[in-house]
matplotlib code that plots the C-alpha trace (Angstrom):
import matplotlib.pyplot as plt

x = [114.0, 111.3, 110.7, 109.0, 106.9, 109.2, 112.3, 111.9, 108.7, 107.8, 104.8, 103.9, 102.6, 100.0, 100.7, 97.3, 96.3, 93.7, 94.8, 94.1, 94.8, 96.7, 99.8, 101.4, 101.0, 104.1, 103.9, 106.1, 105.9, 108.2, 108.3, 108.7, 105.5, 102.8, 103.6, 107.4, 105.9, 104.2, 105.4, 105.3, 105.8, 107.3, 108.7, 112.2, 112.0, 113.7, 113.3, 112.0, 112.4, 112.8, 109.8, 109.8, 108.5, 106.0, 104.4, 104.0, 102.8, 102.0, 102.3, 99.8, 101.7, 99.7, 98.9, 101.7]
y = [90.4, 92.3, 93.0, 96.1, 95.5, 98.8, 99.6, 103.0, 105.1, 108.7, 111.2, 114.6, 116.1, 119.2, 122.0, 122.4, 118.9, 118.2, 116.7, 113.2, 112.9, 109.7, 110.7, 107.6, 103.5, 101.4, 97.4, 95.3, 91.2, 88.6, 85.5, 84.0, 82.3, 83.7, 86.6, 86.7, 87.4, 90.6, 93.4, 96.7, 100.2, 103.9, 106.4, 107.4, 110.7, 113.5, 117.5, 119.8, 123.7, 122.8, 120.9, 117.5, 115.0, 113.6, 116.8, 117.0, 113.3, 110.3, 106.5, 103.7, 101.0, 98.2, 98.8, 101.3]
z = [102.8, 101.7, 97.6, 96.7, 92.9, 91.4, 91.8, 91.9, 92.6, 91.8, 92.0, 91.2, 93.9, 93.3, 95.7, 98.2, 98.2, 101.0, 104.2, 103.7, 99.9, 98.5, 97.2, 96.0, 96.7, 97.1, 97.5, 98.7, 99.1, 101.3, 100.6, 104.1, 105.7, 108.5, 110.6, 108.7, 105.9, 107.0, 105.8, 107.1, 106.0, 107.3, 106.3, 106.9, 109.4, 107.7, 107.5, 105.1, 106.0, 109.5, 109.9, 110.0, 107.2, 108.5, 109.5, 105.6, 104.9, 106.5, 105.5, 106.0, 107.4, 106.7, 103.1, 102.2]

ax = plt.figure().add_subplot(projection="3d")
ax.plot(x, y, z, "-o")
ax.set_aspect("equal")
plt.show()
């Protein structure tokens, strides 16, 4: 299985950012060879105020 570098992460997030702004980097390894080893990233679908999540933010889900 996949190990993420930290075992937790956190950021502060400034209210207004611009659309587009990095908000936080996670990184993650597995040690299994060639395309099992690939690791890639998403983030969990979930609501805030009715809207959902990733209406908010976005993940890269090659480089996380």
């Amino acid at each position: 299985a996949p190990v993420f570098a930290e075992e937790r992460y956190s950021a502060r997030v400034p209210e207004n950012n611009a659309a587009g702004a990095l908000l936080l980097r996670v990184r993650a390894s597995d040690a299994d060879w060639g395309a099992n080893a690939r690791v890639r990233y998403r983030l969990w679908e979930g609501r805030v105020r009715g809207a959902p999540l990733s209406s908010y933010v976005s993940v890269q889900a090659e480089t996380g």
